[in-house]
Rosetta silent file (secondary structure, phi, psi, omega in degrees, C-alpha in Angstrom):
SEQUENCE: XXXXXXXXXXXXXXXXXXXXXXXXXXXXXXXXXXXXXXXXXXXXXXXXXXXXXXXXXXXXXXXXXXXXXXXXXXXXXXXXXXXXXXXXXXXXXXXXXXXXXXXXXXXXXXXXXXXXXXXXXXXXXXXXXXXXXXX
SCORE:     score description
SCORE:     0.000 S_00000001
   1 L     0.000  134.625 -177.922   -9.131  -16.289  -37.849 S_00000001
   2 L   -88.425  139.569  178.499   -8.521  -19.696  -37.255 S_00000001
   3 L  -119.750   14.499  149.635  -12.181  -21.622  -36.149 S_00000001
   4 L   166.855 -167.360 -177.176  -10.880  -25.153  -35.724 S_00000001
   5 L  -103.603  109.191  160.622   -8.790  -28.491  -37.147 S_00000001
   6 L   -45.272  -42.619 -135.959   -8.766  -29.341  -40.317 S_00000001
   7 L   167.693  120.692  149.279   -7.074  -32.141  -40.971 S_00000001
   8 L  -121.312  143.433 -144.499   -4.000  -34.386  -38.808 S_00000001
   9 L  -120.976  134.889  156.829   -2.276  -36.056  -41.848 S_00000001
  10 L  -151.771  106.092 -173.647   -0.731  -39.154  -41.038 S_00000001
  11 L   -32.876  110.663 -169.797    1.596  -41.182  -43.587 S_00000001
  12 L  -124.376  148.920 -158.320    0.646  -44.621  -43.652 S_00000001
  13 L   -97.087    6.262 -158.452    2.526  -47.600  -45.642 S_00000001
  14 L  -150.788   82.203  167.362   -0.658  -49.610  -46.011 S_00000001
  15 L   -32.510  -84.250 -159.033   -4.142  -47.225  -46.872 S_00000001
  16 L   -33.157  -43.482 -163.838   -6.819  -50.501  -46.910 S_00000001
  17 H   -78.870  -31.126 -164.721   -5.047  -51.295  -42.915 S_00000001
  18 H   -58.724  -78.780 -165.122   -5.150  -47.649  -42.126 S_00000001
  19 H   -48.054  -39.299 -164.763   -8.601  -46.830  -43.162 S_00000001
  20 H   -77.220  -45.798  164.738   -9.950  -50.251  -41.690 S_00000001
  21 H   -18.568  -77.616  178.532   -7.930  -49.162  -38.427 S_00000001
  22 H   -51.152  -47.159 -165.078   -9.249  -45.760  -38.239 S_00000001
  23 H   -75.346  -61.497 -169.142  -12.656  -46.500  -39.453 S_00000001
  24 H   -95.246  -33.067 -152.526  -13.837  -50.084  -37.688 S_00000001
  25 H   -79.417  -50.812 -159.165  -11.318  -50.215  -34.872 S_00000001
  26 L   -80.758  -28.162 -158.947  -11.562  -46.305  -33.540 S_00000001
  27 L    72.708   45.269 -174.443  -15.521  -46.058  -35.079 S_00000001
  28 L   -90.537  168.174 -176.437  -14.244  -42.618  -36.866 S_00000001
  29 L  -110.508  121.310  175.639  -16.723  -42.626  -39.746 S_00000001
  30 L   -57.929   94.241 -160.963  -15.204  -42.807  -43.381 S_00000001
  31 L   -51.801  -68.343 -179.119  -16.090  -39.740  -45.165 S_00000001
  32 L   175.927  179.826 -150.349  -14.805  -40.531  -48.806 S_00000001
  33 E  -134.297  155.271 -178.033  -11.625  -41.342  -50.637 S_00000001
  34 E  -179.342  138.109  146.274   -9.896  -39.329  -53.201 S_00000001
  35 E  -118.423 -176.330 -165.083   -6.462  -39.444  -55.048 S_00000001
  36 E  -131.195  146.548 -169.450   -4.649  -36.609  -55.765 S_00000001
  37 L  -111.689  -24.393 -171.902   -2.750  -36.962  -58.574 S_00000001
  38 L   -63.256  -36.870 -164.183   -1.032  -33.216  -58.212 S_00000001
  39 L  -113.336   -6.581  177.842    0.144  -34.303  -54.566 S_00000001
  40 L    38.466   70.022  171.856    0.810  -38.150  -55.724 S_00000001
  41 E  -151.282 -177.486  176.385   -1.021  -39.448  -52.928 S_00000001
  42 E  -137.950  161.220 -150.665   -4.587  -41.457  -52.488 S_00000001
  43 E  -167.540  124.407 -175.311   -6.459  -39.675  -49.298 S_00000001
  44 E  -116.528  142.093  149.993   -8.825  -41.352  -46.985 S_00000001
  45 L  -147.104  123.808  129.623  -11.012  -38.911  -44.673 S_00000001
  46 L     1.366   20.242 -167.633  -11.790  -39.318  -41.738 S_00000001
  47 L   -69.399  119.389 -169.404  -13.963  -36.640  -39.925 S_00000001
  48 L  -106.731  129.394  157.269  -13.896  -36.207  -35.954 S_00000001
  49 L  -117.426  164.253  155.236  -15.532  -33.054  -34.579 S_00000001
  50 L    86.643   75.683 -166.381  -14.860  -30.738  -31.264 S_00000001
  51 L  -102.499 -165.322  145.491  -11.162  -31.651  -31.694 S_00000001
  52 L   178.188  165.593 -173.129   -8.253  -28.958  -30.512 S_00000001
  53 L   -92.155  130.926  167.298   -4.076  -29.256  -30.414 S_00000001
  54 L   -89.280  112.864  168.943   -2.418  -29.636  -27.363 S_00000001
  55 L   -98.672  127.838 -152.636    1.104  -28.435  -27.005 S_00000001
  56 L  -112.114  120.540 -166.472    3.316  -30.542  -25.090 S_00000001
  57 L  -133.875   92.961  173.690    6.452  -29.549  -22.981 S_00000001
  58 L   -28.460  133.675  166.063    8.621  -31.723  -20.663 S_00000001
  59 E   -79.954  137.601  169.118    7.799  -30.986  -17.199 S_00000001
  60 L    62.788   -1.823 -169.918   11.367  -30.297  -15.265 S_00000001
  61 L    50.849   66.869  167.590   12.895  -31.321  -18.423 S_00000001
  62 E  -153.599  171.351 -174.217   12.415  -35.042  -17.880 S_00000001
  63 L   118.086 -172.790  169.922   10.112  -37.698  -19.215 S_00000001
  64 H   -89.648  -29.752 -177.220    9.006  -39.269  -22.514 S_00000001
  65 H   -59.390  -34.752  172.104    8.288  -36.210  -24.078 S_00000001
  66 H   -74.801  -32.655  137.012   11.744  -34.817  -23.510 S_00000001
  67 H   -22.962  -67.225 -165.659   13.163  -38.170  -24.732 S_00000001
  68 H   -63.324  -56.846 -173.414   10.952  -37.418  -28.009 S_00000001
  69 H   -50.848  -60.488  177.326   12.392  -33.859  -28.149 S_00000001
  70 H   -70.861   20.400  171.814   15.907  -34.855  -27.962 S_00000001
  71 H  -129.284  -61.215  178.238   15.556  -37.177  -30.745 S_00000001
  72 H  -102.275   15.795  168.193   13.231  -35.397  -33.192 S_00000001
  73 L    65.848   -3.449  162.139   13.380  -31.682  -32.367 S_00000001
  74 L   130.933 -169.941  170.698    9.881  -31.332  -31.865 S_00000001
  75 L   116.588 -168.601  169.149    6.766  -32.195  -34.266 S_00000001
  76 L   -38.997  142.307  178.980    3.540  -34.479  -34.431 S_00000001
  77 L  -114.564  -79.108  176.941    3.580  -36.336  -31.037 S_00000001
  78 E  -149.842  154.993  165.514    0.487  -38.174  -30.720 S_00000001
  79 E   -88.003  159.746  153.260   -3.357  -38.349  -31.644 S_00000001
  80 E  -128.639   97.899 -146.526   -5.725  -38.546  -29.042 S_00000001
  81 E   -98.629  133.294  178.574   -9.221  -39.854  -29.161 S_00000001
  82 E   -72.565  158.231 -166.710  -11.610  -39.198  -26.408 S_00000001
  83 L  -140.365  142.688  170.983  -13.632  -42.240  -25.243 S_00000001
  84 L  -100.748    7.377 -179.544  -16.989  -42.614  -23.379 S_00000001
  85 L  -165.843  104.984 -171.914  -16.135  -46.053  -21.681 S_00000001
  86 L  -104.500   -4.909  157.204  -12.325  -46.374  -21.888 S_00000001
  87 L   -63.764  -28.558 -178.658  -12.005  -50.100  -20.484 S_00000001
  88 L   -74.398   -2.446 -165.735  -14.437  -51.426  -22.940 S_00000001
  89 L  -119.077  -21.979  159.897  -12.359  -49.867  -25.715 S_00000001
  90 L   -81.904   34.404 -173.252   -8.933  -51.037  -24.021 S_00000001
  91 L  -149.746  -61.855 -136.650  -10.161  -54.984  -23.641 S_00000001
  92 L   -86.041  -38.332 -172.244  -11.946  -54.778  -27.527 S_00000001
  93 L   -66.216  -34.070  157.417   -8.480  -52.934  -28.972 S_00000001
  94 L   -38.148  -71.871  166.621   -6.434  -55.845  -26.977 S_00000001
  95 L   -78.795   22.360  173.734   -8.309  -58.248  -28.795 S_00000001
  96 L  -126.274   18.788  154.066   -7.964  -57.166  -31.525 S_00000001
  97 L    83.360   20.054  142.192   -3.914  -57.438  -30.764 S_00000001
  98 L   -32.903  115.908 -179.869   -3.051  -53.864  -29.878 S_00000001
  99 L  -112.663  146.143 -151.914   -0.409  -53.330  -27.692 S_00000001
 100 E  -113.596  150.870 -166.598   -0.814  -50.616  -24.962 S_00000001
 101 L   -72.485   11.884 -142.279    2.270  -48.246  -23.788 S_00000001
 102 L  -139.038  172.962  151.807    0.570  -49.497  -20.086 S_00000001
 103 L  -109.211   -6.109 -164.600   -1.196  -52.048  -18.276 S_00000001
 104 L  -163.548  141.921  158.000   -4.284  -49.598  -17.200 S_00000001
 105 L   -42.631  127.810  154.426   -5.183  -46.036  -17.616 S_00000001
 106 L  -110.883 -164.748 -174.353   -3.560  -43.163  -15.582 S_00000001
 107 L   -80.459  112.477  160.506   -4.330  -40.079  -14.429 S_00000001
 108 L  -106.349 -175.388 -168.327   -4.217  -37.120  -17.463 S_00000001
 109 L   -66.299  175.224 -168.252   -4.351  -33.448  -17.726 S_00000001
 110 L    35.996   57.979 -170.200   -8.197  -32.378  -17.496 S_00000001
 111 L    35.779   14.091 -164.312   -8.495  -34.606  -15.027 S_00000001
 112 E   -86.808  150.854  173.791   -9.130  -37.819  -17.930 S_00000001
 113 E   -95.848 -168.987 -134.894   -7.932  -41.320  -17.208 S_00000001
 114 E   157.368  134.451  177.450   -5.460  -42.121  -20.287 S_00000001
 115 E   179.600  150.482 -179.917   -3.527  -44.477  -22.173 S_00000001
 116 E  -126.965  138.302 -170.610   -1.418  -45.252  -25.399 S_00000001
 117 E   -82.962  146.257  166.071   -1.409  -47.796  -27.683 S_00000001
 118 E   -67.321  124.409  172.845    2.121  -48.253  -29.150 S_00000001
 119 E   -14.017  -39.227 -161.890    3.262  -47.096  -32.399 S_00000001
 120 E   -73.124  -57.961  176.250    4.025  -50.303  -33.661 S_00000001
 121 E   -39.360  -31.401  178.372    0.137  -50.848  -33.851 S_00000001
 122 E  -133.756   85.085  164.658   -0.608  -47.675  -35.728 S_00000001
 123 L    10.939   58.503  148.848    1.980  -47.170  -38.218 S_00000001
 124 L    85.574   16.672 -164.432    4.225  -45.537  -36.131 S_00000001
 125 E  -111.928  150.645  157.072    1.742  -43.196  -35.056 S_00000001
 126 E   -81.737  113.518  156.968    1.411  -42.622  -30.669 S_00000001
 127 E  -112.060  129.591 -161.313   -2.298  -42.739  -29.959 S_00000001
 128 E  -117.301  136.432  173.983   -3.578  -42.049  -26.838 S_00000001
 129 E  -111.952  159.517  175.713   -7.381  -42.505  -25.627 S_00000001
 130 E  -146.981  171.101 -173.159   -8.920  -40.651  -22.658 S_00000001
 131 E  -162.700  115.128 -175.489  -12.126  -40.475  -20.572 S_00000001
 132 E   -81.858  136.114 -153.007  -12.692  -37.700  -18.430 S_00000001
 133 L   -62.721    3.133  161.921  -12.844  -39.103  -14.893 S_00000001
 134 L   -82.216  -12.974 -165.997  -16.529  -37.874  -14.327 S_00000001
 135 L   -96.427    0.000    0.000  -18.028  -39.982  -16.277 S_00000001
């Protein structure tokens, strides 16, 4: 039985930028460090809890996700971190020279406002923040 998420791996060309990324920019808390010499990698982690995967499907078969699909066949899309105040964390990520796929949050699934920082910021990875629109 599966009981939750392990682990999203994500290949980075520069640990020290990752981990300070992940760690000071997002507040994820730095677990420990490890290399593996068997997998000829160094390993930063990272633990988030009450995470789950979303699987993503162009609506009408249009959009960016269908865009992504016709180029890579499917695969990792984006992370997404939930947020409890997501302008103060879109004005502090800004200054800190993020660039957002947006000018402002829109409207996401579970009713959550939403927005994504561009790849280019996080080594190529799409991360998307959310806030569900109650709070």
């Amino acid at each position: 039985m599966i009981t939750g998420l392990d682990h999203i791996a994500i290949a980075v060309p520069d640990l020290h930028k990752a981990i300070e990324r992940f760690a000071e920019d997002f507040g994820l808390p730095l677990k420990a460090t490890e290399d593996v010499p068997e997998a000829k990698t160094s390993a930063a982690f990272l633990p988030i809890e009450k995470s789950s995967i979303e699987l993503i499907h162009p609506l009408n078969g249009e959009g960016p996700v269908q865009k992504y699909l016709d180029k890579k066949g499917g695969g990792i899309h984006h992370l997404c971190f939930r947020s409890d105040d997501i302008e103060a964390d879109i004005e502090r990520l800004k200054a800190k020279g993020y660039q957002f796929l947006s000018d402002a949050p829109t409207k996401g699934a579970h009713n959550c406002k939403v927005i994504f920082i561009h790849p280019k910021s996080c080594d190529g990875v799409l991360v998307e923040l959310n806030q569900p629109m109650d709070h």
